[in-house]
C-alpha positions as CSV (number, residue, x, y, z in Angstrom):
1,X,20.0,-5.4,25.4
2,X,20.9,-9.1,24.0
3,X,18.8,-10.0,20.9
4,X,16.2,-12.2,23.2
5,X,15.3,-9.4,24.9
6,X,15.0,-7.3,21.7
7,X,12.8,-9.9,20.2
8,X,10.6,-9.4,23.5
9,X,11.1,-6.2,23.4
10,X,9.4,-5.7,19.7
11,X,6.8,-8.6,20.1
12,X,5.0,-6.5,22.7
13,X,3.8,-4.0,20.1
14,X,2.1,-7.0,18.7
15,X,-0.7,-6.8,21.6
16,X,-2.8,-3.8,20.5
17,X,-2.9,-1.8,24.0
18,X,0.8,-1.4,23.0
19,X,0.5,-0.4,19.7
20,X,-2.0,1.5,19.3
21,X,0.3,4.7,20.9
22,X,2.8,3.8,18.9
23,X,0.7,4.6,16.0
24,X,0.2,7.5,17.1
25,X,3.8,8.4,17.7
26,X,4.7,7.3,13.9
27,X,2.0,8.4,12.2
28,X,2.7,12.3,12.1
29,X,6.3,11.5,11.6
30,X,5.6,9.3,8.1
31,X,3.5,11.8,7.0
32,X,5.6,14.3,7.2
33,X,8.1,12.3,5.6
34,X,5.9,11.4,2.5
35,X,4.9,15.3,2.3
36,X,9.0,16.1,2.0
37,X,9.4,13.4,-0.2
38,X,6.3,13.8,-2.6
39,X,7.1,17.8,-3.0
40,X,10.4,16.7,-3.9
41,X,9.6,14.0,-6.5
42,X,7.3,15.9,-7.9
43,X,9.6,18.4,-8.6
44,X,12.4,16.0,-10.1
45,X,9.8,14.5,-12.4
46,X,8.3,17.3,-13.7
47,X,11.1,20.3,-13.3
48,X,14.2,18.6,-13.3
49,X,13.8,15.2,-15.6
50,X,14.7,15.9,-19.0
51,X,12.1,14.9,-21.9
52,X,12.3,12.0,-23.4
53,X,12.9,11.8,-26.9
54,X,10.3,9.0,-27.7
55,X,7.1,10.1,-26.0
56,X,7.7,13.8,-25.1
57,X,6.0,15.0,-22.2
58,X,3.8,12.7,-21.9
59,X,6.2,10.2,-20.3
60,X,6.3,12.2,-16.9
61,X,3.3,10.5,-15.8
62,X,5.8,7.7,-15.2
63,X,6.6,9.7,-12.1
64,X,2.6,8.6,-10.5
65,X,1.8,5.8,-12.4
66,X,4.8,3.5,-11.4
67,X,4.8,4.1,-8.0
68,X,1.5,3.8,-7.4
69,X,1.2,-0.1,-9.1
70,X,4.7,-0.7,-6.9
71,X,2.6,0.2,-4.2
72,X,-0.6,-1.5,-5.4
73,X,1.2,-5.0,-5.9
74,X,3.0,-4.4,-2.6
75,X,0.3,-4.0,-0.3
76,X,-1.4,-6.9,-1.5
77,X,1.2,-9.1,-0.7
78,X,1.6,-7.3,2.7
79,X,-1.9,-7.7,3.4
80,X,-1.5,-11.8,2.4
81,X,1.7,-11.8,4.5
82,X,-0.8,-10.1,7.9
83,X,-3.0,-12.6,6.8
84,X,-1.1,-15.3,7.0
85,X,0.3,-14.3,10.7
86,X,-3.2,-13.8,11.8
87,X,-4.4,-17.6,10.6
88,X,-1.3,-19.2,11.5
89,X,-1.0,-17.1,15.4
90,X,-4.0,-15.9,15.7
91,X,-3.4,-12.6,16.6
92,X,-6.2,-9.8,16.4
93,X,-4.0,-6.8,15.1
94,X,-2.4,-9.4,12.1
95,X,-6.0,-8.8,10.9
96,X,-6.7,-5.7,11.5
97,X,-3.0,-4.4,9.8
98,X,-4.6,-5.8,7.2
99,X,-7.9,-4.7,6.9
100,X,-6.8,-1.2,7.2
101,X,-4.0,-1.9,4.5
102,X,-6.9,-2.7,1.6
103,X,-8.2,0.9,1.2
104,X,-4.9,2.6,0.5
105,X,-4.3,-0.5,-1.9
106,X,-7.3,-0.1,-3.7
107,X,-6.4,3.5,-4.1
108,X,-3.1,3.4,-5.5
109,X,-4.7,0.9,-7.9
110,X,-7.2,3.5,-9.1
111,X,-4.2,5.4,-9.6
112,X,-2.4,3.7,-11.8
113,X,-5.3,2.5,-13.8
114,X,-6.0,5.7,-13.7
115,X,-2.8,7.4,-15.0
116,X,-2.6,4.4,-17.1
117,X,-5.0,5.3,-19.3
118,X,-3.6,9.2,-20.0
119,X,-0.5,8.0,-20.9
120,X,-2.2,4.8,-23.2
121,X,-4.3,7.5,-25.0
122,X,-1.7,9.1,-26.9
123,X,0.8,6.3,-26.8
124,X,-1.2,3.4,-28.1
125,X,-4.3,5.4,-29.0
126,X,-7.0,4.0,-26.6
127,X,-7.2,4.8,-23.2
128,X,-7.9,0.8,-22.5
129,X,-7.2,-2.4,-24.0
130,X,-7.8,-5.8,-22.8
131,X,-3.8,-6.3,-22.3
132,X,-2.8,-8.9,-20.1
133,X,-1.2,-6.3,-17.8
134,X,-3.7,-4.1,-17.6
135,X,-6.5,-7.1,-17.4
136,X,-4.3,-8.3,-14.7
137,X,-4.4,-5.0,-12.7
138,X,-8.1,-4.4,-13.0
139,X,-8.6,-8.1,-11.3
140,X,-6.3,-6.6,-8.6
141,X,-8.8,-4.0,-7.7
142,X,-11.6,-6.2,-7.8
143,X,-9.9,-7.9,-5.7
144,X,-9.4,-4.8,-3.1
145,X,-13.3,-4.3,-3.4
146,X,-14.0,-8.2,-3.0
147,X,-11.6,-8.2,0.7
148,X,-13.1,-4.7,2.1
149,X,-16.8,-5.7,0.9
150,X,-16.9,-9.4,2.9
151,X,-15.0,-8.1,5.5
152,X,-17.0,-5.3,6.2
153,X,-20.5,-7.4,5.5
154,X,-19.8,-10.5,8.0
155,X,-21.0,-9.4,11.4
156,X,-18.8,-11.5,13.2
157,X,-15.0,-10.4,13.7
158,X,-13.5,-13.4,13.7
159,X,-15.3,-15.2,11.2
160,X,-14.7,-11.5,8.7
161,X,-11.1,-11.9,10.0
162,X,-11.0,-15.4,8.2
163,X,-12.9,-14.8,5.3
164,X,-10.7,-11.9,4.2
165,X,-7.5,-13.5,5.2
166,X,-8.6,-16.3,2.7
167,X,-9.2,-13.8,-0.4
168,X,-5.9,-11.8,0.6
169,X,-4.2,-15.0,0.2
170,X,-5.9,-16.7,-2.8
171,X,-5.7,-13.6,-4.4
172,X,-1.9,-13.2,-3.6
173,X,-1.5,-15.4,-6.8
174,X,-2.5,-12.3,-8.9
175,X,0.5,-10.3,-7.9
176,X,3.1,-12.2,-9.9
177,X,1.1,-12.7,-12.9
178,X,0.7,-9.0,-13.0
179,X,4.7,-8.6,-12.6
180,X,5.7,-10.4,-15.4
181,X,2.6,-10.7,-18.0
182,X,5.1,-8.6,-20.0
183,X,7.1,-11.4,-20.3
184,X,5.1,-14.2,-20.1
185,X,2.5,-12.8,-23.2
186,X,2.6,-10.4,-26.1
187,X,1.4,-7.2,-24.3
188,X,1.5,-3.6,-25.4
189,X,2.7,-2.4,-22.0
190,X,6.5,-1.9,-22.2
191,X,8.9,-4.1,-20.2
192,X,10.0,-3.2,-16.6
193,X,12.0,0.4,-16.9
194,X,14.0,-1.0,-13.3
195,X,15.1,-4.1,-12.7
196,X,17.1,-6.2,-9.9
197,X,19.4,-8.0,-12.8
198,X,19.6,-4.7,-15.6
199,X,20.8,-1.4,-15.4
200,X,18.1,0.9,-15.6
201,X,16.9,2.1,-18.8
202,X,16.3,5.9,-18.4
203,X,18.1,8.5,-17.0
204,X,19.6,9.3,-13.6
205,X,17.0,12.0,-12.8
206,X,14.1,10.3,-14.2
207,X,15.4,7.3,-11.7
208,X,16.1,9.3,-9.1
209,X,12.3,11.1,-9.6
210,X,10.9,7.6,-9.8
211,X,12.5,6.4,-6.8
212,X,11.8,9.5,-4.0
213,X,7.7,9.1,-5.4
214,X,8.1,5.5,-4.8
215,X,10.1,6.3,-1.0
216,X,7.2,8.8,-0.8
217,X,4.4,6.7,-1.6
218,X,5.9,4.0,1.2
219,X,6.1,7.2,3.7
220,X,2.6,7.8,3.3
221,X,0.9,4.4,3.3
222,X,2.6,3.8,6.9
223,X,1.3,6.7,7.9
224,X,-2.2,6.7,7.0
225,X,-2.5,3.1,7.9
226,X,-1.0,3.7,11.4
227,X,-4.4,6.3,11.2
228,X,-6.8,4.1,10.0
229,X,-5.8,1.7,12.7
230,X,-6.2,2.7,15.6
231,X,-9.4,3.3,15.6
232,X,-10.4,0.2,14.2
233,X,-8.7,-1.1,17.6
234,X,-10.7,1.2,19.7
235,X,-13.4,-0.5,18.2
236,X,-12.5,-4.1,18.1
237,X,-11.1,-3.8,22.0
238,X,-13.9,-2.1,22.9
239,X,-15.0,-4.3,26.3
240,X,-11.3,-3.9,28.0
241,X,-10.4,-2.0,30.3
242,X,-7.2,0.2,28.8
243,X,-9.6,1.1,25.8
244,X,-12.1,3.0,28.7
245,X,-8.5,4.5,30.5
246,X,-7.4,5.6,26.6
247,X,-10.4,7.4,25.6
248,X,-10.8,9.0,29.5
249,X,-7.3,10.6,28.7
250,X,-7.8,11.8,25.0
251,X,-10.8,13.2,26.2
252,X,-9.0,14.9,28.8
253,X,-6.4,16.0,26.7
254,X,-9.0,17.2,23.6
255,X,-8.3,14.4,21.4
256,X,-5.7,12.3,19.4
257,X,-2.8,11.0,21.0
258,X,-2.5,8.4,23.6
């Protein structure tokens, strides 16, 4: 197959009839993948990792909270980028990739506000302070709640479609200020512990834990995502004809895969 016909070949699983089994098929395997990958993560990071001679224990929280605002930063911008396809092509599953993206995004932000503020407590001695960082991450996840509130609250489709493309892509400017308010302010968070243009500046198996939990936390946001998709298709394709022919089979069958 010549690269024409690849191209083709993938752009079909852009109409949703297509990939909505698809889905399906990956799903399961991505999970399964992120449950590997978080057993064995969690077991670098907490069995394996050495303790750090600065902070002690405490540190290993590392292990959840760095992934976790990887993966909240990350989604966003995925989100803006579905966005963006959607407005510029106009394609109904750009949107709804990224509608079902914003829940597991706001999550992970939780999380590392959340694990954020254990390992501020006995490091700087307040679970919160209005650092630029974390000030910066909170605005992310009021961004999260902003996109899944007006989408969810505009009756329309297309015009909910628009109005959360908009604030995924407005917002998008919040990403990189979150990145590098270490450098751009006098903050209390520490610098970046891996970089593109540094070595890396802790240990091989704190890395290496670091690294499968951030593999792992990729692993499962493709998976539930490919979950919480499909039937937001079934709903949005409603009034066609291979939605009636897909839910006659899984009926059929007793359930979940097309």
């Amino acid at each position: 197959m010549n690269k024409p016909e690849r191209a083709r070949s993938l752009f079909r699983f852009a109409a949703p009839q297509n990939f909505y089994p698809l889905a399906g098929r990956l799903a399961p395997r991505f999970a399964a993948v992120a449950a590997v990958l978080g057993v064995a993560g969690l077991w670098l990071g907490f069995f394996v990792a050495p303790t750090d001679a600065t902070q002690g224990e405490v540190y290993r929280v590392i292990f959840i909270h760095v992934p976790a605002a990887w993966m909240s930063m990350f989604i966003y911008l995925v989100m803006a980028f579905w966005s963006a396809v959607g407005l510029v092509m106009n394609t109904r599953l750009s949107f709804l990739m990224s509608q079902a993206l914003a829940p597991t995004g706001a999550l992970f932000c939780v999380v590392a506000l959340w694990t954020g503020a254990l390992w501020g407590k006995p490091t700087w001695g307040a679970y919160w302070v209005w650092d630029a960082r974390l000030t910066s991450q909170l605005l992310l996840l009021f961004l999260y709640f902003g996109f899944i509130a007006l989408t969810r609250a505009i009756e329309d489709p297309r015009r909910a479609d628009r109005a959360g493309a908009i604030i995924a892509l407005v917002g998008a400017v919040n990403v990189p200020i979150i990145y590098f308010s270490v450098q751009w302010w006098n903050t209390l968070h520490q610098g970046a512990s891996v970089s593109l243009t540094k070595a890396p500046s802790m240990a091989a198996t704190m890395l290496a834990g670091m690294l499968v939990m951030a593999l792992a936390s990729w692993a499962y946001t493709l998976a539930v995502v490919l979950w919480r998709v499909r039937p937001m298709i079934l709903e949005r394709e409603r009034h066609t004809e291979w939605v009636g022919v897909v839910l006659e089979q899984e009926l059929r069958t007793g359930g979940g895969r097309a």
